[in-house]
N, C-alpha and C positions, 0 to 999 in steps of 0.2 A: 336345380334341374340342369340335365344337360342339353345342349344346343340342340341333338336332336330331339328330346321330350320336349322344345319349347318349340320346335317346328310342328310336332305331333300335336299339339295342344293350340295351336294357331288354325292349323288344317282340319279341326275336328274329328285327327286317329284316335279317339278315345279308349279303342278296342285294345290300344298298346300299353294304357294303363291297367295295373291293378285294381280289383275291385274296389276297393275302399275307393282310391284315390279317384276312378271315375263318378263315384256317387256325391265328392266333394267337387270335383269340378264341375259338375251338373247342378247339385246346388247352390253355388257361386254362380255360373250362367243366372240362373234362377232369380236369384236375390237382387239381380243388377238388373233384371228385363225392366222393362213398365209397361205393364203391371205387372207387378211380384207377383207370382205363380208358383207353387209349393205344393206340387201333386202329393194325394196321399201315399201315393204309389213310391216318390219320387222319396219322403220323409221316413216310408215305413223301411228302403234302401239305408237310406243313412242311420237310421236309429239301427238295423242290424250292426251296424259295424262301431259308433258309438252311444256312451251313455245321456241321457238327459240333460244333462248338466254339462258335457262335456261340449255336448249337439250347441246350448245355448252360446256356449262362450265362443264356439266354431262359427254362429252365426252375429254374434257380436264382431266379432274380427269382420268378419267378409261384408258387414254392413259399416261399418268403420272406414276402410279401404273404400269401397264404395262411397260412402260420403264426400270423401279426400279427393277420390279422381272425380266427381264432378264440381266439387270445391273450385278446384284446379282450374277446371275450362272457366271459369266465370273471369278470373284474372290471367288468363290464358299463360297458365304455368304449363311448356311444357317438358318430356324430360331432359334428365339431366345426363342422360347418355350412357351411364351405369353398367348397363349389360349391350354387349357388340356380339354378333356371331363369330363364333372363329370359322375362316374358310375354308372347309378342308379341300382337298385337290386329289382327284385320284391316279 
């Protein structure tokens, strides 16, 4: 992603995502809340754009990650600095 997709995606500009992609980052939000909430509205979204199977392994992932980043806080691991904004200057 680029610096500005990941300001867009901090700031909640979802609108500047592609379809698919806002149905995955709404169902990632989703998956992380508590309680997990999985409108049908929100699933019958995502299954337009993948298959049943494809859905499962997308939702194995993002519960996985999710598992890890609260893993994390327990031994309060945190990041490792990985991704920096670059600044741009006008």
């Amino acid at each position: 992603m680029s610096d500005d997709e990941i300001a867009d995606l901090l700031s909640d500009r979802l609108e500047k995502f592609p379809a698919l992609e806002r149905a995955l980052i709404t169902l990632a939000d989703a998956l992380v809340a508590t309680p997990v909430t999985v409108s049908d509205e929100l699933y019958a979204e995502v299954r337009s754009h993948f298959s049943e199977e494809a859905l499962i392994e997308l939702a194995a992932d993002m519960a996985q990650e999710n598992y890890r980043a609260r893993w994390n806080r327990v031994f309060e691991i945190g990041s490792d600095a990985l991704y920096c904004p670059i600044n741009r200057r006008s």
